[in-house]
C-alpha positions in Angstrom: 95.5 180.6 206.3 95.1 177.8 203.8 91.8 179.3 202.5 93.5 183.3 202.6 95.9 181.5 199.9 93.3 180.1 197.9 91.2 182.9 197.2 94.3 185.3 197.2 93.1 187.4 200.6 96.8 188.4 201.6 96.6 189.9 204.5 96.0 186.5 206.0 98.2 184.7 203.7 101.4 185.2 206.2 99.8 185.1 209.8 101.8 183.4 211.8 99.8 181.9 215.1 102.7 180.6 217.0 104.4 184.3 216.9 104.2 187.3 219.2 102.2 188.9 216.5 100.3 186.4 216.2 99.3 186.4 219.7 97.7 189.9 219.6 94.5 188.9 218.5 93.8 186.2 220.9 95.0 188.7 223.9 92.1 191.0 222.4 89.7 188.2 222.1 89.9 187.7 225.6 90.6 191.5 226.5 87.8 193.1 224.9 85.0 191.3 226.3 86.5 191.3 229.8 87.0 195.2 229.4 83.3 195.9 228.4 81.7 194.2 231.6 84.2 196.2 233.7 83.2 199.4 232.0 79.4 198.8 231.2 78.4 199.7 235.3 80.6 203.0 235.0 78.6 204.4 232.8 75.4 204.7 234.9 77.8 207.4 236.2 77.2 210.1 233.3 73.7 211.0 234.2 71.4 211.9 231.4 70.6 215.2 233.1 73.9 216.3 232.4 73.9 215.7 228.8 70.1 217.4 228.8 72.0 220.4 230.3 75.0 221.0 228.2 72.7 220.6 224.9 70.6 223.5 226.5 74.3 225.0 227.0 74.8 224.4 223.2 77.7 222.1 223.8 78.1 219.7 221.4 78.3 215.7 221.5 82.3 215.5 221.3 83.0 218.5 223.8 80.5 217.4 226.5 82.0 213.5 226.2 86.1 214.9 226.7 84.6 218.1 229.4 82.0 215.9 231.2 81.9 212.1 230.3 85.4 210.9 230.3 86.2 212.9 233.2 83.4 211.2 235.0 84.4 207.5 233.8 88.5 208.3 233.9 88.5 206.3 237.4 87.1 203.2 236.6 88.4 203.3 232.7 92.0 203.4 235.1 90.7 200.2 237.1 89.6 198.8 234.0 93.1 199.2 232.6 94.6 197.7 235.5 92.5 195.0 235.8 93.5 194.2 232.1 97.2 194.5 232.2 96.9 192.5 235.0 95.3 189.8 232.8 96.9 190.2 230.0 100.4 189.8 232.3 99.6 187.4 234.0 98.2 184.8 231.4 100.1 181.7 231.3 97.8 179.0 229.7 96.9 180.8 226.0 100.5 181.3 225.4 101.6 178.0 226.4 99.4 176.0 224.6 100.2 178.0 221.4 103.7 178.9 221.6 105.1 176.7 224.3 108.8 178.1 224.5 109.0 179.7 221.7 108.8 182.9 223.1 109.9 184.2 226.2 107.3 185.2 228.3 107.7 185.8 231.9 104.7 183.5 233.3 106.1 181.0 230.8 109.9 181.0 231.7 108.8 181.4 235.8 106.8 178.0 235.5 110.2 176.6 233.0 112.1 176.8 235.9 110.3 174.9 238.1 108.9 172.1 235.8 112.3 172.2 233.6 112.6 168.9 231.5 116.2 169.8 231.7 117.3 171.3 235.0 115.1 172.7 237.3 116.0 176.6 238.5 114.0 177.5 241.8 115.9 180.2 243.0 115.8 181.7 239.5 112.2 180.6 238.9 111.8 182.5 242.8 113.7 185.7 241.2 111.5 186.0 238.3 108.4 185.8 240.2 109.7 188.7 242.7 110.2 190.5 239.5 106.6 190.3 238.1 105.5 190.8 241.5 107.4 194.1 241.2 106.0 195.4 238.1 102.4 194.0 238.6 102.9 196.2 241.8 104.3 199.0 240.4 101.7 199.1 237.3 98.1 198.8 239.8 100.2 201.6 242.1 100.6 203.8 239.4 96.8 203.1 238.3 95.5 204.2 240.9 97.3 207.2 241.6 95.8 208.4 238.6 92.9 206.8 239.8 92.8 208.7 242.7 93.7 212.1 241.3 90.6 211.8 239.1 88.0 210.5 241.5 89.4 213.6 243.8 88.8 215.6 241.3 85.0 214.8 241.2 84.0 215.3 244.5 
């Protein structure tokens, strides 16, 4: 940030690490990578005769990718998204070390009420973790319904 200031690069001038902004990039640091070598093996699914055979159809790059290819790769682009939302909820040691309590984040304020240097909460610290439970649940459920509505359709 100190070197944004000094040679007047703005955008960077005002970043603030230790925020909820701040956090985004890190979450897609880790995110990114982790989502490619979930997604890489899915697309030895789109065979190349199929993409031979809608050229001979005349059917251009961006039709035969949202008609053939995404269709193809919807299931596992739903697992990969479950997978990472999974992650992403479920991190507790990125967040910690950079905003500590700063902001409330639900791995954060579950671990609080165990370890609390103040008053420790189980039965609170037990209620939240039901509750992430609940949505991590509720999220990979949903998932792969979808999931499952594609990979029927396939077949």
């Amino acid at each position: 940030m100190l070197i944004s200031q000094k040679i007047g690069f703005s955008p960077l001038a005002g970043y603030d690490l230790y925020s909820l902004k701040g956090m985004f990039p890190i979450y897609l640091y880790f995110q990114i990578p982790t989502g490619t070598l979930l997604l890489i093996p899915a697309f030895g699914k789109v065979k190349k005769e199929w993409r031979e055979a809608a050229i001979l159809m005349n059917c251009g790059a961006l039709r035969f990718w949202f008609r053939i290819g995404i269709p193809v790769l919807m299931p596992a682009i739903m697992g990969t998204t479950g997978m990472l939302f999974a992650n992403a909820l479920t991190a507790y040691t990125t967040p910690y070390l950079l905003v500590n309590d700063s902001i409330a984040l639900l791995p954060i304020k579950i671990a609080d009420m165990f370890v609390g240097d103040i008053k420790q909460r189980p039965g609170l610290g037990s209620a939240l973790s039901i509750v992430l439970l609940a949505l991590m649940l509720a999220v990979l459920g949903i998932t792969n319904l979808v999931k499952r509505k594609f990979e029927k359709g396939q077949n």
